[in-house]
C-alpha positions in Angstrom: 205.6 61.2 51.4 202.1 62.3 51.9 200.3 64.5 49.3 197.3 66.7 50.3 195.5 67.9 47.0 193.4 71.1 46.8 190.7 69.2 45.8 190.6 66.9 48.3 192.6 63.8 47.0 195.1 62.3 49.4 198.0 60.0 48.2 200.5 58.3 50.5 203.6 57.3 48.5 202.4 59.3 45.3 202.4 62.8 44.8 200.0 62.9 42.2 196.9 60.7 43.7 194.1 60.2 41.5 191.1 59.0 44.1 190.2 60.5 47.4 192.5 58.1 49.2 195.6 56.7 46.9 198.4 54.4 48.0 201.2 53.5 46.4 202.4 50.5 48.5 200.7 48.2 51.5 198.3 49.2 53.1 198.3 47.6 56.8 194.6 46.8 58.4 193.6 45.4 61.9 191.6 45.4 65.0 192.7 47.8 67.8 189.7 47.8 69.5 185.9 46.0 69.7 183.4 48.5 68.2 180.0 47.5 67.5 179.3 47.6 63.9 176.5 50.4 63.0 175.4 52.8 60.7 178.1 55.2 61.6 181.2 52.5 60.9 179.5 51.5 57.6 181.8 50.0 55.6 184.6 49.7 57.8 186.8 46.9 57.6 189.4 44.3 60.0 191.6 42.2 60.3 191.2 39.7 63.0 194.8 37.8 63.5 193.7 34.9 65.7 191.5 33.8 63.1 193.3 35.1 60.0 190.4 37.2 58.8 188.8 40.1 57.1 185.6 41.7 58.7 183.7 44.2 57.1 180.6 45.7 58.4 177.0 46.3 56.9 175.5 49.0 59.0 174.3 46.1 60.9 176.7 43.1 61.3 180.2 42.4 60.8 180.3 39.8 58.1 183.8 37.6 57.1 185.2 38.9 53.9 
């Protein structure tokens, strides 16, 4: 179930979500592709599986989470 609020708050296994984005259940995260971290993927986030880790960048670098 996907709910799309007027005021702009999306929920994804809830029909009443509270925050812009709200999930009620996992929420899956990981690397499709190489992008350079910048000021445009600020605060983006990975999953790396061949080394079992979270990435998350700083408008500048990816850092390990």
């Amino acid at each position: 179930m996907v709910t799309f609020q007027n005021g702009g708050n999306v929920g994804i296994g809830t029909p009443a979500p509270g925050t812009k984005l709200d999930v009620n259940g996992l929420v899956r995260v990981y690397q499709t592709a190489t992008t350079t971290c910048s000021s445009t993927v600020e605060g983006s986030i990975f999953y790396n599986s061949s080394n079992k880790q979270f990435w998350g960048c700083d408008g500048a670098n990816w850092n390990p989470l």
